[in-house]
Wavefront OBJ file of the C-alpha trace (Angstrom):
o trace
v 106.305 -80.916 147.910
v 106.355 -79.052 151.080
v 103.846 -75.711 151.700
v 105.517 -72.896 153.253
v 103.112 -69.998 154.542
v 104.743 -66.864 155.270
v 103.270 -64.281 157.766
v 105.394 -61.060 158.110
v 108.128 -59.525 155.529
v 110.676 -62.338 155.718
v 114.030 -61.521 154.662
v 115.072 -63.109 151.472
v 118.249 -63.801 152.481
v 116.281 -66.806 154.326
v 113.580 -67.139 151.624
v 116.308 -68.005 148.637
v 117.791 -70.908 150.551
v 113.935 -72.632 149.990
v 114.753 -75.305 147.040
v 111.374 -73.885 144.538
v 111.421 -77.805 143.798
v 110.720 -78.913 146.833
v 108.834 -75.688 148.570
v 106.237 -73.540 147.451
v 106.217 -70.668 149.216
v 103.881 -67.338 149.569
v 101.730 -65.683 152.038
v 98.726 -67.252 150.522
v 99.445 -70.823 150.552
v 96.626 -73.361 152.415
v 96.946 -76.324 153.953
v 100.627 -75.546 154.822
v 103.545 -77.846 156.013
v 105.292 -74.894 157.918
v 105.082 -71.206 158.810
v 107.621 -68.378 158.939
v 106.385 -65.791 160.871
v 108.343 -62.753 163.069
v 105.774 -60.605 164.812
v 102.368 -61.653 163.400
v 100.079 -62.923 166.009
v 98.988 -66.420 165.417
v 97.394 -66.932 169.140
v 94.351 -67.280 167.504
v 95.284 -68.672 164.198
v 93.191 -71.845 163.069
v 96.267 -74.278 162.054
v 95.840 -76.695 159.163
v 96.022 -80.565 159.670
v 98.861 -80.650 157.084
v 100.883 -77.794 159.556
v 103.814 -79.594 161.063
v 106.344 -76.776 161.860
v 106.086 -73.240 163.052
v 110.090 -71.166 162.544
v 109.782 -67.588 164.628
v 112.357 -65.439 162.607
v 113.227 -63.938 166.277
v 113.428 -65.111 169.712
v 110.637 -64.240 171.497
v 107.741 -66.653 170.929
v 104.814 -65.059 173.009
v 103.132 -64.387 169.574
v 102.704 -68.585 169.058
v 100.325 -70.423 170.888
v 102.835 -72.909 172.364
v 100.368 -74.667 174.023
v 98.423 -75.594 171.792
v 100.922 -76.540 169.264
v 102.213 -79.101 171.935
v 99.118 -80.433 171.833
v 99.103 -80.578 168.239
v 102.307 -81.809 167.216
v 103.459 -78.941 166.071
v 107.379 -77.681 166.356
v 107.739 -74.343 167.517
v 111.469 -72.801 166.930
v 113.080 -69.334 167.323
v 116.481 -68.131 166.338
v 118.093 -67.697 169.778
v 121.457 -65.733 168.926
v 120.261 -64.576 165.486
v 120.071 -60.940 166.470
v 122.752 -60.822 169.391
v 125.231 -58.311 167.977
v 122.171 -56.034 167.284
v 121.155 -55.958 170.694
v 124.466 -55.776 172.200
v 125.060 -52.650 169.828
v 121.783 -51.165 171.123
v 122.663 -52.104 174.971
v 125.899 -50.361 174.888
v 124.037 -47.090 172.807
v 121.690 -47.000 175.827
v 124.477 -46.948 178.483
v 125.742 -43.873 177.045
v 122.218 -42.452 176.224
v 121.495 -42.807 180.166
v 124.877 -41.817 181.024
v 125.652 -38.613 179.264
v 121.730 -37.304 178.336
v 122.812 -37.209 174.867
v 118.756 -37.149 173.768
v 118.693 -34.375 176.594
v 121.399 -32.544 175.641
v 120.585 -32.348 171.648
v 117.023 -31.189 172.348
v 118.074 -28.572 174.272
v 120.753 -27.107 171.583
v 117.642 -27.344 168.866
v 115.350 -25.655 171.356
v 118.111 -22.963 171.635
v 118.269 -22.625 167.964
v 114.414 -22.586 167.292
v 114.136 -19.831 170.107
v 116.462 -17.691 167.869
v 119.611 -17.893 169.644
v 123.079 -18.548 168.148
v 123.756 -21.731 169.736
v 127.279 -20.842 169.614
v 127.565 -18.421 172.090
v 125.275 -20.564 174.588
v 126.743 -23.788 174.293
v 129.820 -23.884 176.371
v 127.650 -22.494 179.209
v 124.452 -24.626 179.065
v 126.462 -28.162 178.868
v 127.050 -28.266 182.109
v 123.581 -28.979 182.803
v 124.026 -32.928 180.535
v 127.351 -33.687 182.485
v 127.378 -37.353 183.230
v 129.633 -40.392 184.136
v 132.152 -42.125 181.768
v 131.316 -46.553 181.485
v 134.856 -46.694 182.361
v 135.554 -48.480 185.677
v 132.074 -48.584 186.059
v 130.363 -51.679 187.185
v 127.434 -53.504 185.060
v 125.032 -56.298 186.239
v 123.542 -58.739 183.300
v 120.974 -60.845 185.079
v 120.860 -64.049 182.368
v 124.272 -64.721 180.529
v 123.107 -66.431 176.818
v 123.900 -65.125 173.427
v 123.142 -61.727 173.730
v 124.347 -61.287 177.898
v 127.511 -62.930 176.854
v 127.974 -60.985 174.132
v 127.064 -57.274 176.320
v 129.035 -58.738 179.312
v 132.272 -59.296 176.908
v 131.728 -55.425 175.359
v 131.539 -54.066 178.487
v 134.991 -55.968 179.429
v 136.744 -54.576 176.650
v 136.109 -50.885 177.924
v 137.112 -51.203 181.203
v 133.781 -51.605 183.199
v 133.915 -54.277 186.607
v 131.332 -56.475 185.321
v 129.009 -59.082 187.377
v 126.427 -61.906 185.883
v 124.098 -63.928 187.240
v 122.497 -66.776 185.765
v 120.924 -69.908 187.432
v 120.081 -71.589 184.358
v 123.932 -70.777 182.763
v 125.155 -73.923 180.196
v 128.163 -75.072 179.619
v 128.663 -73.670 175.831
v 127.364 -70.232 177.335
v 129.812 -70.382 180.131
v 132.608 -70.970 177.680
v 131.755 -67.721 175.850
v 132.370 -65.864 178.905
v 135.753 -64.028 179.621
v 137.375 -65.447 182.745
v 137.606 -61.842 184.218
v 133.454 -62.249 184.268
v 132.085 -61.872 188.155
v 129.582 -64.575 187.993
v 127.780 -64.805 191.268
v 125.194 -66.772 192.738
v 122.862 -64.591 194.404
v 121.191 -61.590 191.927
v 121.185 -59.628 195.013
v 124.927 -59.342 194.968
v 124.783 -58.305 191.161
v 121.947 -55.352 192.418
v 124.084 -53.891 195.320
v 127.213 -53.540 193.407
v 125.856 -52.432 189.752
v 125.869 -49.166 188.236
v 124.227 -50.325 185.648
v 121.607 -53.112 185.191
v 120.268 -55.257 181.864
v 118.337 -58.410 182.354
v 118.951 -60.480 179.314
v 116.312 -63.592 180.140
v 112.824 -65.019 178.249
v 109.211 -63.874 179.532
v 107.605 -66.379 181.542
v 105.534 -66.750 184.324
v 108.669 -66.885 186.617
v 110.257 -63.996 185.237
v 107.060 -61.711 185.374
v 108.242 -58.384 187.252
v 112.002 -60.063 187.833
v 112.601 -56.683 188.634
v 110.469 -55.312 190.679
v 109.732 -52.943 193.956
v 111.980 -55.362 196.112
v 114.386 -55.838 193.693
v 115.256 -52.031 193.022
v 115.443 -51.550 196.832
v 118.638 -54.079 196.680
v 120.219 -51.492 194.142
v 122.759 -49.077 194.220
v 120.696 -45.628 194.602
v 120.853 -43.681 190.896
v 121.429 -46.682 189.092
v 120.518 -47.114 185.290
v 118.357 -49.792 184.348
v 118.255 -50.738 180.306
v 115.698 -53.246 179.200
v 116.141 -54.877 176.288
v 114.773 -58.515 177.190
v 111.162 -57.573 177.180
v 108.559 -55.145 178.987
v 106.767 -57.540 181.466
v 110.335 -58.508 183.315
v 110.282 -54.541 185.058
v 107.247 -53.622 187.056
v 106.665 -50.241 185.374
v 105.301 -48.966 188.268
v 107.680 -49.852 190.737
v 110.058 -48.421 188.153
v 108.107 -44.997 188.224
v 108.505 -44.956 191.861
v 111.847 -45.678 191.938
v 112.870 -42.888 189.361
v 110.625 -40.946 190.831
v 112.703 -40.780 194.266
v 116.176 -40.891 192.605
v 116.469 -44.595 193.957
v 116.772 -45.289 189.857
v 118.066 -42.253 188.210
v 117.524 -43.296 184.129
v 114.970 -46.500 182.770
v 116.004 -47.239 178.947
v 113.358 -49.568 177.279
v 112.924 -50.868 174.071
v 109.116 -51.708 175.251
v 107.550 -48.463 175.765
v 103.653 -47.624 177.218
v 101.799 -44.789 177.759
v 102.255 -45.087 181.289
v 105.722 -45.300 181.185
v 106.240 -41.878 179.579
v 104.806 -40.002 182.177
v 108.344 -39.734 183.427
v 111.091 -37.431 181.592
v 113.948 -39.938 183.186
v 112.377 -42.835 180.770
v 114.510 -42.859 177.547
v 111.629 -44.810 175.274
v 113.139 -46.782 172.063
v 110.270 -48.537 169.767
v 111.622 -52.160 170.028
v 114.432 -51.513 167.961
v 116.728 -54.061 169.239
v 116.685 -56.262 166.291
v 115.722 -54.273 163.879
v 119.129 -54.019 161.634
v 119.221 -55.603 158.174
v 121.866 -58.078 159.276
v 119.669 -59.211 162.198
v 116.745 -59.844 159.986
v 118.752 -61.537 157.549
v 120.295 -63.815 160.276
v 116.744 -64.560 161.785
v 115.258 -65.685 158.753
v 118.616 -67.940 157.625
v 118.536 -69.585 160.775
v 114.609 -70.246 160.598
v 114.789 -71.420 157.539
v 117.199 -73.788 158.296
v 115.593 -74.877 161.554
v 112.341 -75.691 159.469
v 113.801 -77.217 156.902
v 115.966 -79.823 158.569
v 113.042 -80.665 160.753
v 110.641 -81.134 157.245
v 113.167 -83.241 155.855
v 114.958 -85.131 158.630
v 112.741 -84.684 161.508
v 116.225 -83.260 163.815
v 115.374 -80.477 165.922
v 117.205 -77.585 166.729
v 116.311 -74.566 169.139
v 112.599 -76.034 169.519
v 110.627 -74.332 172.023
v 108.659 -77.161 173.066
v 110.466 -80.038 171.315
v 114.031 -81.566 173.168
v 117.031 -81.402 170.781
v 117.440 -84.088 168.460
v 120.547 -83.924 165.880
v 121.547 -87.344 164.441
v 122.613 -88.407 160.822
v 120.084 -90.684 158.698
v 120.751 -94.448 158.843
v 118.668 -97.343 157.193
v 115.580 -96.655 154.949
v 112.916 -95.014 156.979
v 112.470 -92.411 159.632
v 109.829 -93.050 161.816
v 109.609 -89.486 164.307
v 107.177 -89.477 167.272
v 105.657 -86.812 168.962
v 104.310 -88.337 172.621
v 103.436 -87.540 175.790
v 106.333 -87.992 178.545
v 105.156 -91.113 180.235
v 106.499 -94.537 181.362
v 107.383 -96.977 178.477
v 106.855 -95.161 175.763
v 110.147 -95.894 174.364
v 109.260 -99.867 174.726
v 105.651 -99.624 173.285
v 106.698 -98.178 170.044
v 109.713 -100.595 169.981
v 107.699 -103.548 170.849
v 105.173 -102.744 167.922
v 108.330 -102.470 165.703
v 109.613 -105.701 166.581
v 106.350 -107.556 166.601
v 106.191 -107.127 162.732
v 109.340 -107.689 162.108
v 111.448 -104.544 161.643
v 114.590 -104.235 162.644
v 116.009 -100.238 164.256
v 119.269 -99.045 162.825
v 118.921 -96.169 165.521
v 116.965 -94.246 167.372
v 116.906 -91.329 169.514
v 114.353 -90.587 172.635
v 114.397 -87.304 174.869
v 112.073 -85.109 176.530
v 111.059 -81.875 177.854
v 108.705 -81.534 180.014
v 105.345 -83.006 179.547
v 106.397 -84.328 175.881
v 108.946 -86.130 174.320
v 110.356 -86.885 171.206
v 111.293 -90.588 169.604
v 113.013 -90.476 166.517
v 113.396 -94.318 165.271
v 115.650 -95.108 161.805
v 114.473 -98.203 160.277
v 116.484 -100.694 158.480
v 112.878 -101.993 156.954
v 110.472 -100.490 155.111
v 106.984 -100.272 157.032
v 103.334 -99.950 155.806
v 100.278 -98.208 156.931
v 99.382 -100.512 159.583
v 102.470 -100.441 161.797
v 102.420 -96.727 161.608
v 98.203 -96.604 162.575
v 99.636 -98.914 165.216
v 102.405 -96.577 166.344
v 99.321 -93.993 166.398
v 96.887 -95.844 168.583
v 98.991 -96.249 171.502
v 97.909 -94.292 174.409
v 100.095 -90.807 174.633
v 101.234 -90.315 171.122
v 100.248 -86.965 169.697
v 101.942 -87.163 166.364
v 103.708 -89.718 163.855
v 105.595 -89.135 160.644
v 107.210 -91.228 158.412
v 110.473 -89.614 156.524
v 111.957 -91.962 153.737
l 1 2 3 4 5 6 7 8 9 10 11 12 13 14 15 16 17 18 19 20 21 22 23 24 25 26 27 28 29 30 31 32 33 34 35 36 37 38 39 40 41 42 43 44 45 46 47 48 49 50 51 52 53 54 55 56 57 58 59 60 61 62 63 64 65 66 67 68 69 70 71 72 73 74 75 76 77 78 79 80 81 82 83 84 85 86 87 88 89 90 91 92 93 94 95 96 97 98 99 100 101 102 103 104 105 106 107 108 109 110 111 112 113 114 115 116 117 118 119 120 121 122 123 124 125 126 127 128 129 130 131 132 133 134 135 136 137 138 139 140 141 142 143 144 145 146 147 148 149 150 151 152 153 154 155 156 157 158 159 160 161 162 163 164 165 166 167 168 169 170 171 172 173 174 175 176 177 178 179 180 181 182 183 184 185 186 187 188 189 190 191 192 193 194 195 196 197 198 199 200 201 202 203 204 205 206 207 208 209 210 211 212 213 214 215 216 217 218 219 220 221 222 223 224 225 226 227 228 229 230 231 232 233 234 235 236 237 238 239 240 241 242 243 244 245 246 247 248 249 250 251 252 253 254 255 256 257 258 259 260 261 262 263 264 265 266 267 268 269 270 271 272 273 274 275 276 277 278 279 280 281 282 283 284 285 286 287 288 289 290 291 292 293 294 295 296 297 298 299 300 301 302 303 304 305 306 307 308 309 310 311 312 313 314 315 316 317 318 319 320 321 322 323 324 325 326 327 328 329 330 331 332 333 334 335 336 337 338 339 340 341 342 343 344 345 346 347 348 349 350 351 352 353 354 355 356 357 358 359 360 361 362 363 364 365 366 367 368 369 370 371 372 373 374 375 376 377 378 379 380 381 382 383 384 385 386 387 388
């Protein structure tokens, strides 16, 4: 029987799918197997021995220590794609919100009406002051081209808009979801001189902290409209005030807002509403539960934060899955154990990522305590499990 602790409202779309004989679930449980968690903060959450798997109903991870759950041997996985279409809704909302001053243009009619004025004799006269450009032969820039740029850079195809992508990191199945009429150029500076309109689709990290900042604004277009949906620490907000300030950006959309940021009328501020339809949060918590629940009972990984991919069918009678350190002859040690006492590998699987790998080893012979303790004691293994 596997524990399942649940930190957030999880959808139960995702919930249902938990066989009740094989998984208790509840936000109380102790000494859990696996979490489900969207936006709780578990940075400083003390993790059971028993915890194998964490499943983020969402992308962004910076709520999970990753770190330390490396250290651990603890699987950390997100539902990259999950929530695309609700983004890519929201995206294309925001272009027109920054184009046409819709939130502009409806406060002023309700400040007309509140003032006592019949709104309409005073309409066809005060619109000119939300006049604003159509998306059509427009040109949009979307700086990282995954699920959800793929998905915006498509949209913005269909209605008629020039657009250019840039992504360094771009795969092969992401490339493949791209129309071929897709500009996809090399250097982001290209993207910033010829956009109208800019949305950075890429994770947080340290590399990607102010992507878009002072020097990167000055390679834009002058009154170009920036949307972030990606998250708040990719824009320097104060190079972003500047640049509004001056006209250099003429509208900031972001679904991250601050105090700071609302000094400025030309910031349209959205409470981080990107995934936040009932589809989306459906999706998310189907695709974590399947992403923890393969990994529980077959040890395969699948969008792992800090695990490589692993994906192979079950062959013999045992699954032996190790969690190790990314050092020379791993692969042989654990092997060399194996065939000491006698057991003979159906398959196995070995990759890495970064400092840690993964060895996933299907056994044709049953094996006892002692080979796994053995497995255990060799220098740079973290974690061992044994799946029959």
């Amino acid at each position: 029987m596997y524990h399942i602790k649940t930190f957030n409202k999880i959808s139960p779309a995702g919930l249902n799918k938990l066989d009740r004989e094989v998984y208790t679930v509840s936000d109380s449980e102790e000494n859990e197997d696996g979490i489900l968690v969207r936006s709780a903060k578990l940075l400083d959450y003390q993790f059971p021995r028993n915890l194998l798997a964490i499943a983020r109903a969402g992308v962004g991870v910076n709520n999970i220590p990753i770190d330390r759950c490396s250290e651990s041997g603890v699987a950390v996985f997100s539902t990259p794609g999950a929530n695309a279409n609700a983004v890519k809704e929201l995206v294309l909302c925001a272009m027109l919100l920054s184009s046409r001053d819709v939130e502009g243009a409806s406060n002023w009619v309700r400040s007309q009406a509140a003032a006592g004025v019949d709104v309409t004799t005073v309409v066809e006269k005060g619109k000119s002051a939300f006049v604003g450009p159509e998306l059509y032969k427009k040109t949009v820039g979307i700086i990282g081209l995954g699920a959800i740029g793929a998905l915006v850079a498509n949209v913005c195809l269909s209605l008629g808009m020039d657009v250019y992508g840039y992504d360094p990191f771009l795969s092969v199945d992401a490339a493949l979801r791209l129309d071929r009429h897709i500009h996809v150029v090399k250097d982001v500076n290209e993207l910033y001189r010829r956009a109208d309109y800019i949305t950075p689709h890429i994770h947080f990290t340290e590399k990607t902290l102010h992507f878009i900042d002072a020097e990167a604004i000055s390679n834009m277009k002058r009154g170009v409209r920036v949307l972030n949906f990606a998250r708040g620490q990719i824009v320097d907000d104060e190079a972003m005030l500047a640049a509004l300030e001056t006209g250099k950006v003429s509208w900031y959309v972001t679904d991250f807002p601050n105090n700071q940021l609302l000094q400025s009328r030309r910031v349209i501020p959205m409470p981080h509403l990107g995934a936040s339809t009932p589809e989306s949060e459906q999706n998310c918590a189907v695709m974590a539960v399947d992403e923890l629940t393969d990994y529980l009972e077959t040890g395969n990984v699948r969008n792992s934060v800090n695990l490589p991919p692993v994906n192979f069918p079950r062959s013999g009678v045992m699954r032996l899955c190790v969690i190790h350190r990314n050092i020379p002859a791993m692969l042989a040690n654990i092997t060399r154990l194996l065939s000491k006492d006698g057991v003979n590998v159906a398959n196995l699987s070995n990759k890495s990522r970064d400092a840690y790998a993964y060895t996933v080893v299907d056994l044709d012979t049953r094996i006892d305590h002692t080979v796994v303790d053995d497995v255990k004691a060799l220098d740079g293994v973290i974690r061992v499990r044994v799946i029959e």
